[in-house]
C-alpha positions in Angstrom: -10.5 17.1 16.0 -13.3 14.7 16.0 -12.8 10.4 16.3 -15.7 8.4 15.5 -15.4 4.9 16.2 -17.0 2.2 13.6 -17.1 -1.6 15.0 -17.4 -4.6 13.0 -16.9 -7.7 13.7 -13.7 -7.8 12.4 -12.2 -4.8 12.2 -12.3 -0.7 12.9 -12.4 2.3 11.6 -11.2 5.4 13.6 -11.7 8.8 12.3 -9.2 11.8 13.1 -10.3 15.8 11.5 -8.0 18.5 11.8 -7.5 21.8 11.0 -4.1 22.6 10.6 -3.9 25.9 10.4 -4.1 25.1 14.2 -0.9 24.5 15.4 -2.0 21.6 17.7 -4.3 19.8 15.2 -1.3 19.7 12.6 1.2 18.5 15.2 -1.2 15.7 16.2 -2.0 15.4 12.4 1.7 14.5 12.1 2.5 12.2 15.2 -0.1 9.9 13.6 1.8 10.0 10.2 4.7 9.4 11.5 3.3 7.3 14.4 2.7 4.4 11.4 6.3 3.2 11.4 6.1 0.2 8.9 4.6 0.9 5.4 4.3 -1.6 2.9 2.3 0.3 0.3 1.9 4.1 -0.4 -1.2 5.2 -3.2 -2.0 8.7 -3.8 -5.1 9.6 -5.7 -5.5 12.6 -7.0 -9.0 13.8 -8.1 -8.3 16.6 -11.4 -10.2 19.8 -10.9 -11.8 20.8 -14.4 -11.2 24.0 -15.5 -12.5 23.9 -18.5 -9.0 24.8 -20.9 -7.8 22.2 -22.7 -4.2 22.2 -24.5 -2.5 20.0 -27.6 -0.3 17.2 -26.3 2.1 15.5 -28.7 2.0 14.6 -32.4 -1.6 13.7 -32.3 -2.4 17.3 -30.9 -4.9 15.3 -28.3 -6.7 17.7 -25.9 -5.6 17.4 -22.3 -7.3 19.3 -19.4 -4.5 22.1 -18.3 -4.7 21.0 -14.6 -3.7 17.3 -15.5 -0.7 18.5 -17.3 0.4 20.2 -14.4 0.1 17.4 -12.3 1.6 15.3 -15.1 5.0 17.7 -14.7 4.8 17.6 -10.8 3.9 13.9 -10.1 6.7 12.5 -12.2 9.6 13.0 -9.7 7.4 11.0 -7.5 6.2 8.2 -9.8 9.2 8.1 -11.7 11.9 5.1 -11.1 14.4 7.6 -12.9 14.2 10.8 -10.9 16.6 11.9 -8.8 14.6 12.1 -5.9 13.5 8.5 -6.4 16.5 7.1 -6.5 17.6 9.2 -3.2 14.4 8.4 -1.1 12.6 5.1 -2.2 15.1 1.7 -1.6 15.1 -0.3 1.3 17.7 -2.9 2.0 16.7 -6.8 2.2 19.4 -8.6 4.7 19.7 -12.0 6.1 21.5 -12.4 9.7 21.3 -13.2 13.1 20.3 -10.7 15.1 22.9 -10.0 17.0 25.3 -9.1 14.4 22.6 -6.0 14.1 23.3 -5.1 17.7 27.6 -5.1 17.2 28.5 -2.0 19.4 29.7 0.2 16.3 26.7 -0.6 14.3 24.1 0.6 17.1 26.2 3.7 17.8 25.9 4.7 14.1 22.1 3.8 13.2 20.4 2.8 16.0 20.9 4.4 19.1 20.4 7.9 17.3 17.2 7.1 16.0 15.7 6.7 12.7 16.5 2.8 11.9 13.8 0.7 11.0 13.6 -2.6 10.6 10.8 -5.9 10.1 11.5 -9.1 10.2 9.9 -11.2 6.6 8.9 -15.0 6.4 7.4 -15.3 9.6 3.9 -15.0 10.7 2.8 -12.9 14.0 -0.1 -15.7 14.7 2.3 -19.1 14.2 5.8 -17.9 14.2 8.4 -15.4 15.9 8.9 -11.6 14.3 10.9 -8.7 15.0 10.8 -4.8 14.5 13.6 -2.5 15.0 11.8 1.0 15.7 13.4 4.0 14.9 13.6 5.3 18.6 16.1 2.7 19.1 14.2 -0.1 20.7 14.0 -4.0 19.1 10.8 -5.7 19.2 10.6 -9.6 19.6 6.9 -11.4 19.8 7.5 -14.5 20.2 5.6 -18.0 20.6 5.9 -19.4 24.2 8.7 -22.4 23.7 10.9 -19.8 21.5 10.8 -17.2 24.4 11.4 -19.9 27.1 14.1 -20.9 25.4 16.0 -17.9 24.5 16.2 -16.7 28.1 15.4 -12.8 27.9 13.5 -11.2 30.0 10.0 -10.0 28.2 6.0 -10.2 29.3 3.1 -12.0 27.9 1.3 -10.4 25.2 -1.8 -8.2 26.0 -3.7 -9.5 23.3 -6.3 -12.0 24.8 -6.3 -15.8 23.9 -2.7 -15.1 22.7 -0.2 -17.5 23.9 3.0 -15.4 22.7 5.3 -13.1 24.7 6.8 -9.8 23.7 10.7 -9.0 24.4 11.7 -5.4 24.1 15.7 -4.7 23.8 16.4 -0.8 24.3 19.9 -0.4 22.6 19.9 3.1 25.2 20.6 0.9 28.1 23.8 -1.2 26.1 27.1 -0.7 27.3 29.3 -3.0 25.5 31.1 -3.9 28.6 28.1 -5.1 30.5 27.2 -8.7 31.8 23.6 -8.1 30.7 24.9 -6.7 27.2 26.9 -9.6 26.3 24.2 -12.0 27.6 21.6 -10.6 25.1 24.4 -11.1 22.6 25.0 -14.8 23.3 21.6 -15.4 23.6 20.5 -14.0 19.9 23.8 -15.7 18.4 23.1 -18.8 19.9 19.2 -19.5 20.4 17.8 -17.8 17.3 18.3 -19.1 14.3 19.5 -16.5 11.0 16.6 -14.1 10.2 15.7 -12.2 7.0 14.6 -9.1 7.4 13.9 -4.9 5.5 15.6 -2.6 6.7 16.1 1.2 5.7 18.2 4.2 7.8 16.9 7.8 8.0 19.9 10.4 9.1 19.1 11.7 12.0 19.3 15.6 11.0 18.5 15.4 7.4 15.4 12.8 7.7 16.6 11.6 4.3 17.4 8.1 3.6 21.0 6.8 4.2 23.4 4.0 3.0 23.7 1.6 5.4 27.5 -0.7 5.9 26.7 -3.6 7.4 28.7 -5.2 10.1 30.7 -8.6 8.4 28.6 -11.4 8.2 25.2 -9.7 6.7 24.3 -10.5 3.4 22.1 -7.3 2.2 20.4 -6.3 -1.1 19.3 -3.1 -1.9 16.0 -2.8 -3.1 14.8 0.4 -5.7 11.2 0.5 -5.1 9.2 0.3 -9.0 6.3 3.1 -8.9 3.3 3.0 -11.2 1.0 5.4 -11.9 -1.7 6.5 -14.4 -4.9 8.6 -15.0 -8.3 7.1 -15.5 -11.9 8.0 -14.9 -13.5 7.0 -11.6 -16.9 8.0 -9.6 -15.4 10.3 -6.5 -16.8 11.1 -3.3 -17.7 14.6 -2.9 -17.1 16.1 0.7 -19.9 16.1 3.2 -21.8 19.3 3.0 -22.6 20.7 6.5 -25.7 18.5 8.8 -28.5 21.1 9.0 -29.8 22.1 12.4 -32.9 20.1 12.7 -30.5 16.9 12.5 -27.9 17.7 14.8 -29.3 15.1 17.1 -28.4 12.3 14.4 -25.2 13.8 13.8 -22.7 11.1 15.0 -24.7 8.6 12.4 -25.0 10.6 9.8 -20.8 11.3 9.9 -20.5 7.2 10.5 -22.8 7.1 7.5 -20.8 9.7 5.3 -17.2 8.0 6.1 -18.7 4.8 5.2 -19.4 5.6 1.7 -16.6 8.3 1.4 -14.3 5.6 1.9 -16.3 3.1 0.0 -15.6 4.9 -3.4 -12.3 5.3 -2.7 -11.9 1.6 -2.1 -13.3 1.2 -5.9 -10.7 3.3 -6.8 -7.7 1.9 -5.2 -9.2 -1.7 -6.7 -9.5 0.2 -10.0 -13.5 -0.7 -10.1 -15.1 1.2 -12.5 -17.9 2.3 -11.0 -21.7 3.8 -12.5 -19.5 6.2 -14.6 -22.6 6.4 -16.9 -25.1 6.6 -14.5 -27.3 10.1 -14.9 -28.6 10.3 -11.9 -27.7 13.5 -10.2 -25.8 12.7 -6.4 -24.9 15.5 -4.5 -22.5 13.0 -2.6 -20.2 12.2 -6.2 -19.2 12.5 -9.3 -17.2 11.6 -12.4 -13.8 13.0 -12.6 -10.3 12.0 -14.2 -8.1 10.7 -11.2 -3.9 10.4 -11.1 -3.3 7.5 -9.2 0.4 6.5 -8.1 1.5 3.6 -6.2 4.4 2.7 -4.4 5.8 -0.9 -3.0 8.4 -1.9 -0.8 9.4 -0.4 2.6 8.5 3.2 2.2 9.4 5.9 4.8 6.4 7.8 6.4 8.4 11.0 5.8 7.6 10.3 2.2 3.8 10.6 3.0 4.4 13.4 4.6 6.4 15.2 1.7 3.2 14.3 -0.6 1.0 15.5 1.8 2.7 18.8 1.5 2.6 18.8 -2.2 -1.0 17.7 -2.4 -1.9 21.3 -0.2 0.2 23.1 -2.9 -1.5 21.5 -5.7 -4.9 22.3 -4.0 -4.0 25.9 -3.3 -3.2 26.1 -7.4 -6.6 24.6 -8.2 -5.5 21.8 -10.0 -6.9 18.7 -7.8 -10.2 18.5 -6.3 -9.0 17.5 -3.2 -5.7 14.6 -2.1 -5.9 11.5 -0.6 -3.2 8.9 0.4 -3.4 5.0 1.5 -0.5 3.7 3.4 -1.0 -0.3 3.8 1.0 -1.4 7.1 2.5 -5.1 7.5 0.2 -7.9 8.3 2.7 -9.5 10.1 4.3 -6.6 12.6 4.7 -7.0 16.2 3.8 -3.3 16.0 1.2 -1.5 14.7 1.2 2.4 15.7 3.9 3.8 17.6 4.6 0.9 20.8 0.8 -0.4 20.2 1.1 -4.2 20.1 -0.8 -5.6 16.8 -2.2 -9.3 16.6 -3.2 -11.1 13.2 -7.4 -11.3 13.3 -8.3 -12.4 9.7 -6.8 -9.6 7.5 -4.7 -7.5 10.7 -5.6 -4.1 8.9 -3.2 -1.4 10.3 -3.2 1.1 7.6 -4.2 4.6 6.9 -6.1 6.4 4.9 -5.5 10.6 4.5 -7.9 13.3 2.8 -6.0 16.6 2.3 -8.8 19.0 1.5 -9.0 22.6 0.6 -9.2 25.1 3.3 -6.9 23.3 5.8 -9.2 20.4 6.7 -7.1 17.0 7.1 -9.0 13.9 8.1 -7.0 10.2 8.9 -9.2 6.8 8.7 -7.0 4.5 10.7 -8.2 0.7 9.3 -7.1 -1.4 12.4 -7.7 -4.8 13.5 -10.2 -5.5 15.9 -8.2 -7.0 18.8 -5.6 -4.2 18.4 -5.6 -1.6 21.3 -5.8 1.4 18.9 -5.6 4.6 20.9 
């Protein structure tokens, strides 16, 4: 695994390859996958491989490259609001409370305490307001501005982000014991110094890793939410992968993979904007080309296991020859107290924390992580 580190003024890029048909590179491949606890936005594009066999597609016997049909057939499960597995693994619930109705003994014994329960407050901004996180190994996660946090009376520390005149309070539900002084303190203190709080919440079981109903304790008002996919196929200019730097410019090598990640990820911005890009150009680039793409997209609260089913799926649909290569983008919250895993995450103009994943053939994984400058990405 190789990290290259690109610095602008206002963000950075840090680049992860693996090979997982080493057993280390793919577990490390997957703690940062499911490191990225709060998704807002999942896009696959998928890059169709031509084979050059074409079949008849409806009543208008229009010609249809055989690899897109296949992905047609597999995608739809995915992409579809009507498939079962939709329906079964993308909704999130929207609630409104106060917090401390979420921390009722019974509740945090069935979803919280066991893992898998994750939860972000909306409405409120991490630069001018106060947000929480429930993260799914049980802790809550309060950053809050300085009069909110001297008022509440919990114990917390000031946030390591420089210049920033908030404080972070983190609640581990382990340590509750509903017959505690300190327990029924942080109750009374939520019930009675924070005001109600909407918030997106889903449940994985802890066994399955599948999405669960939730039953609120009395006094939550929840929604569920069915996420609405979309997806289509269009033409786009895609990156090729790097071919390998030749000898006599090994010395240049760390600029020459900054250079190659910048424009790899460059056209793949175009297509996630949907910018058609010199598609008639004839200029021969060994670097792109022209091919048809599926791209899917996903909204709401979506569960990192999710990216990791497709991520599956795209190394199957590689191994058949049907796609040219995977990649998904997984946009995290502007507005989290948390970024990756317990790193602390600050607003600095756009507060990227999102990732960017390149299944290609032959095993090789690579993650962009887009994170905001005054993060403490490690």
């Amino acid at each position: 695994m190789s990290i290259i580190g690109h610095d602008v003024p206002n963000s950075k890029i840090i680049f992860k390859r693996f090979n997982i048909k080493n057993e280390d590179h793919y577990n490390k491949f997957s703690s940062t996958v499911h490191g990225h606890w709060f998704n807002q936005k999942l896009q696959m594009i998928l890059p169709i491989k031509d084979d050059g066999n074409v079949k008849s597609k409806g009543s208008l016997l229009s010609k249809i490259n055989t690899n897109r049909l296949s992905i047609e057939n597999e995608v739809i499960k995915y992409f579809s609001g009507d498939s079962t597995y939709h329906k079964e693994n993308l909704f999130y619930y929207q609630i409104e409370c106060t917090l401390d109705l979420l921390l009722e003994d019974n509740f945090i014994k069935e979803y919280i305490k066991g893992g898998g329960f994750y939860g972000i407050s909306q409405f409120n901004f991490i630069d001018s307001g106060n947000v929480v996180a429930f993260i799914p190994d049980g802790k809550i996660v309060l950053s809050l501005e300085k009069d909110t946090y001297q008022q509440l009376g919990l114990v917390g520390k000031k946030s390591s982000i420089r210049n920033n005149n908030r404080y972070i309070v983190t609640l581990d539900t382990h340590d509750f014991q509903s017959t505690s002084k300190n327990y029924q303190h942080i109750i009374t203190c939520l019930r009675d110094r924070i005001s109600t709080i909407n918030l997106i919440v889903y449940s994985l079981d802890p066994k399955s890793l599948k999405l669960r109903a939730i039953q609120f304790p009395k006094g939550v008002l929840s929604k569920v939410h069915q996420m609405k996919p979309t997806q289509f196929f269009k033409k786009y200019r895609i990156p090729l992968p790097p071919k390998p730097i030749q000898p006599e410019f090994k010395s240049s090598q760390k600029e020459i993979r900054e250079s190659q990640l910048m424009e790899w990820n460059e056209l793949l911005g175009y297509i996630s904007c949907d910018i058609e890009w010199q598609l008639e150009s004839t200029d021969e680039d060994p670097s792109s080309k022209v091919s048809e793409c599926f791209v899917g997209t996903l909204n709401g609260f979506i569960s990192n296991h999710v990216a990791l089913d497709l991520v599956s799926k795209m190394k199957e649909w590689i191994d058949e020859g049907w796609i040219e290569y995977g990649c998904i983008n997984l946009l995290g919250f502007t507005d989290t107290p948390i970024s990756w895993k317990n790193i602390e995450h600050g607003y600095d103009l756009a507060a990227e924390n999102d990732n960017s994943i390149v299944i290609l053939p032959k095993g090789e994984y690579w993650i962009s992580s887009f994170s905001s400058s005054i993060d403490n990405y490690s």
